[in-house]
C-alpha positions as CSV (number, residue, x, y, z in Angstrom):
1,X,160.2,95.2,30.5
2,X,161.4,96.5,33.8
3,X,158.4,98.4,34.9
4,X,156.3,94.8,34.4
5,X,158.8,93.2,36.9
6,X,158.8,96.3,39.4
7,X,154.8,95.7,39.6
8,X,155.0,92.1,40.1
9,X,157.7,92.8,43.0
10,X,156.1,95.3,44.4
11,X,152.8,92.8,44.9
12,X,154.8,89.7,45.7
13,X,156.8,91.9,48.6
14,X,153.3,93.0,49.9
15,X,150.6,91.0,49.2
16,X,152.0,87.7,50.7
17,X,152.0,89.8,54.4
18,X,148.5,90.8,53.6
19,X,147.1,87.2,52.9
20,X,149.1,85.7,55.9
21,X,147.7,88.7,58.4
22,X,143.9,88.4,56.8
23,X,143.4,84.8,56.8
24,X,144.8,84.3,60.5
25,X,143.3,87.0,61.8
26,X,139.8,86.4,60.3
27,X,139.4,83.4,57.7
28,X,140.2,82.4,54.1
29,X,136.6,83.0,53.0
30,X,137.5,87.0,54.5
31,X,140.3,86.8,52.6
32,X,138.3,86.0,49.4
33,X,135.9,89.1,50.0
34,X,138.6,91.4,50.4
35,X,140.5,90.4,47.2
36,X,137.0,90.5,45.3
37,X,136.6,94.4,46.9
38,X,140.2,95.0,46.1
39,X,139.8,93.7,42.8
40,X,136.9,95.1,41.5
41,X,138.0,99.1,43.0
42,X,141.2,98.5,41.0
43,X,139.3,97.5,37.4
44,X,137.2,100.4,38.0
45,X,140.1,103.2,38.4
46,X,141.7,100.8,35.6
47,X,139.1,101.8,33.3
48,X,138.6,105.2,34.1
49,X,141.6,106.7,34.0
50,X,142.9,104.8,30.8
51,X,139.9,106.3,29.2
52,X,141.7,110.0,30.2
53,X,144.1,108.4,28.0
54,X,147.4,108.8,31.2
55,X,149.9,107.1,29.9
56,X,151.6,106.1,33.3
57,X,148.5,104.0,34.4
58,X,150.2,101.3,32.4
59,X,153.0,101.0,34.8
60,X,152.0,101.4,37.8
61,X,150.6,98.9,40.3
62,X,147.0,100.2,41.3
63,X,145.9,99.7,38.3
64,X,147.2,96.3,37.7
65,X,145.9,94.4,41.2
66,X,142.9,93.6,39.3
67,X,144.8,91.4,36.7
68,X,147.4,90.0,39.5
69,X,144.4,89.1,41.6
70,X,142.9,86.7,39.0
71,X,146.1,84.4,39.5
72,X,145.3,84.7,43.0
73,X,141.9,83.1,42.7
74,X,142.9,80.7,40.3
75,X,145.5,79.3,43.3
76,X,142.9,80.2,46.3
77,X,140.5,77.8,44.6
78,X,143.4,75.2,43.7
79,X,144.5,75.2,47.0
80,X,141.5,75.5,49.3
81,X,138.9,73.5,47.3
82,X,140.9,70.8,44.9
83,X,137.4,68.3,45.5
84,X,135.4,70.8,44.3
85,X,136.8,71.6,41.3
86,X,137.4,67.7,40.4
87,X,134.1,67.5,41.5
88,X,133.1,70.1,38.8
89,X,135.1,68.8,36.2
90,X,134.1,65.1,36.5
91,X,130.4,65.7,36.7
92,X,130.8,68.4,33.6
93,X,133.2,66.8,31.1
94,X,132.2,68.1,27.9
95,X,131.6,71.5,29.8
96,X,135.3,71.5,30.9
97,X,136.1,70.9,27.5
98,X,134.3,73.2,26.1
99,X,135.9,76.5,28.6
100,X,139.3,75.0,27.4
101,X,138.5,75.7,24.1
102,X,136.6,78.7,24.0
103,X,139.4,80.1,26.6
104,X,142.2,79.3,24.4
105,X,140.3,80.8,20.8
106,X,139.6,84.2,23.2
107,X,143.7,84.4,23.8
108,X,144.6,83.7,20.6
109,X,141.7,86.6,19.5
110,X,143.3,88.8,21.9
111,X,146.9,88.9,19.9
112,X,144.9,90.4,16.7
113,X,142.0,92.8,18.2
114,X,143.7,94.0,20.8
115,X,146.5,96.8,19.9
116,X,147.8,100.5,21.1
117,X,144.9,101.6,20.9
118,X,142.9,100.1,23.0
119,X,141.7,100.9,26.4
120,X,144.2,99.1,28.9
121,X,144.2,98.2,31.6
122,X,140.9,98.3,32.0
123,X,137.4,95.9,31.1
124,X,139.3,94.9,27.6
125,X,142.1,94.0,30.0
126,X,139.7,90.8,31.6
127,X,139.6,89.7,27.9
128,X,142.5,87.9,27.8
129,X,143.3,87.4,31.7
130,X,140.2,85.4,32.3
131,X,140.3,83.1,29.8
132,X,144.1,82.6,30.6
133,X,143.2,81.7,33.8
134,X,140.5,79.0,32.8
135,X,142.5,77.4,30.9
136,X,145.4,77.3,33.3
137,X,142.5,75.6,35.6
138,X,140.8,73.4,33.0
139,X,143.6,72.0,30.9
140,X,144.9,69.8,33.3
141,X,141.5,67.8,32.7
142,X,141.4,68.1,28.4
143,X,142.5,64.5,27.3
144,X,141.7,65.7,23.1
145,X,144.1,67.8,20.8
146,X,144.7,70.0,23.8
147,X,146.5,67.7,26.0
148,X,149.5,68.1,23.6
149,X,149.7,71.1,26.4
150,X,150.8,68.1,29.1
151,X,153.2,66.9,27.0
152,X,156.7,67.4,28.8
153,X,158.2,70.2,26.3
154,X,155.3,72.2,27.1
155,X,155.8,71.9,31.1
156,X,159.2,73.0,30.8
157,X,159.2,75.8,28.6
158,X,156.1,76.7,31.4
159,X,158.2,76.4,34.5
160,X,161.1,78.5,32.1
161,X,158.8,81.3,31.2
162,X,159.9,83.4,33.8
163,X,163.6,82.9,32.5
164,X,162.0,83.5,29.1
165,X,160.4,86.9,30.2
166,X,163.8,88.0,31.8
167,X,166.0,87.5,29.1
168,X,164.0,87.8,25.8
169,X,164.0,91.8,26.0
170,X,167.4,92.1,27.0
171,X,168.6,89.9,23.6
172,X,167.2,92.3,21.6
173,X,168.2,95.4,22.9
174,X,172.1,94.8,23.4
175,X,172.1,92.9,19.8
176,X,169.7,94.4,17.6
177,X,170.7,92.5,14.4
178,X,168.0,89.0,16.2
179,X,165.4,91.8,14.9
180,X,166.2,91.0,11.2
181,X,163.5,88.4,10.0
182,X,166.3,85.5,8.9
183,X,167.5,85.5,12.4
184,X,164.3,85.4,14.3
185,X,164.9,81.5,14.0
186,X,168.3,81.5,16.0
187,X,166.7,84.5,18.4
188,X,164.8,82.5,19.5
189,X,167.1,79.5,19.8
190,X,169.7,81.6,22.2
191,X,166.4,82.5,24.3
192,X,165.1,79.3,24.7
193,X,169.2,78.2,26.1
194,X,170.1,81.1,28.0
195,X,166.7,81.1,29.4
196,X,167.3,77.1,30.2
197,X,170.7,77.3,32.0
198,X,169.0,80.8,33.7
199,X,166.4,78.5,35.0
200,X,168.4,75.4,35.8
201,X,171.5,76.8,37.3
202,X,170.2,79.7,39.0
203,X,166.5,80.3,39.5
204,X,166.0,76.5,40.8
205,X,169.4,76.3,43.2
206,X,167.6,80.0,45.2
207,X,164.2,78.6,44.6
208,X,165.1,75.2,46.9
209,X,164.5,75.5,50.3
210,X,168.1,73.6,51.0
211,X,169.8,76.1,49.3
212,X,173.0,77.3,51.1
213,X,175.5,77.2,48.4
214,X,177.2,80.6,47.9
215,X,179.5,79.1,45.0
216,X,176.9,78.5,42.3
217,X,174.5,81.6,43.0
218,X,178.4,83.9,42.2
């Protein structure tokens, strides 16, 4: 799962200098254009060349900007226009509801029709992206069965799942035998602690800005 966290590195090194020179330089609403253009250019290639069937588009980050940039928008709008959204979502409850729904039955889809075969990254690639990233927005507002998703077990294993992505590939590889169905069970209880003490004793100490503690990051 290296080459997933080499593409995510290689945008959070650059693309953070790129939004801070855009939207001083110019504006915010600049800043949106050029991530639409970006976006949509990088889709495009997407789907071309996984149609010539080149392995290596998988990996590499051209062809993944498209995907990255959707979380982008989700927090431009977040951040820039909060009222608006609220706005949205108070004057369309049911509507709100409805994308939370819909979104979550299109990711769950996306586990069974999407496989090896299919053409990613690319348009099947928006699939699950785009619904991920409504309900990400919407959620927050679903007071039905789907709040169960506010509930605080479900906030932490969502701040964790960073930890969780780290560590979950490396378990299986260096002991195989969490492969065998009877231990999937106590695979996955080892992730879920590693992952937690990951998260708790190292990613949050670097993550806070008062961090100057050389002790606990060794």
């Amino acid at each position: 799962h290296t080459w997933s966290l080499s593409v995510e590195e290689q945008f959070y090194l650059v693309f953070p200098i790129i939004t801070f020179l855009i939207i001083n330089k110019f504006s915010k609403n600049t800043f949106l254009l050029i991530l639409i253009i970006i976006s949509v250019l990088s889709l495009i290639i997407a789907e071309y060349y996984s149609r010539l069937s080149l392995e290596n588009i998988f990996f590499l980050t051209q062809f993944r900007i498209f995907e990255l940039s959707i979380g982008v928008g989700c927090s431009f709008f977040d951040y820039y226009h909060p009222k608006k959204l609220n706005m949205f979502f108070k004057t369309f409850p049911k509507l709100t509801k409805s994308f939370s729904l819909i979104s979550l039955l299109l990711i769950i889809l996306s586990f069974f029709l999407l496989n090896n075969n299919s053409s990613l990254p690319g348009f099947l690639s928006l699939w699950p992206t785009i619904p991920v990233a409504i309900f990400i927005l919407t959620i927050r507002e679903f007071k039905g069965l789907l709040i169960i998703f506010n509930y605080k077990f479900f906030i932490i294993m969502g701040k964790m799942s960073y930890s969780l992505y780290l560590w979950h590939l490396p378990l299986i590889v260096f002991f195989p035998f969490f492969l065998k169905d009877f231990n999937l069970i106590f695979y996955f209880l080892v992730l879920i602690i590693i992952s937690f003490i990951s998260w708790k004793f190292i990613e949050l100490p670097v993550r806070n800005k008062n961090y100057k503690s050389k002790n606990v990051f060794l």
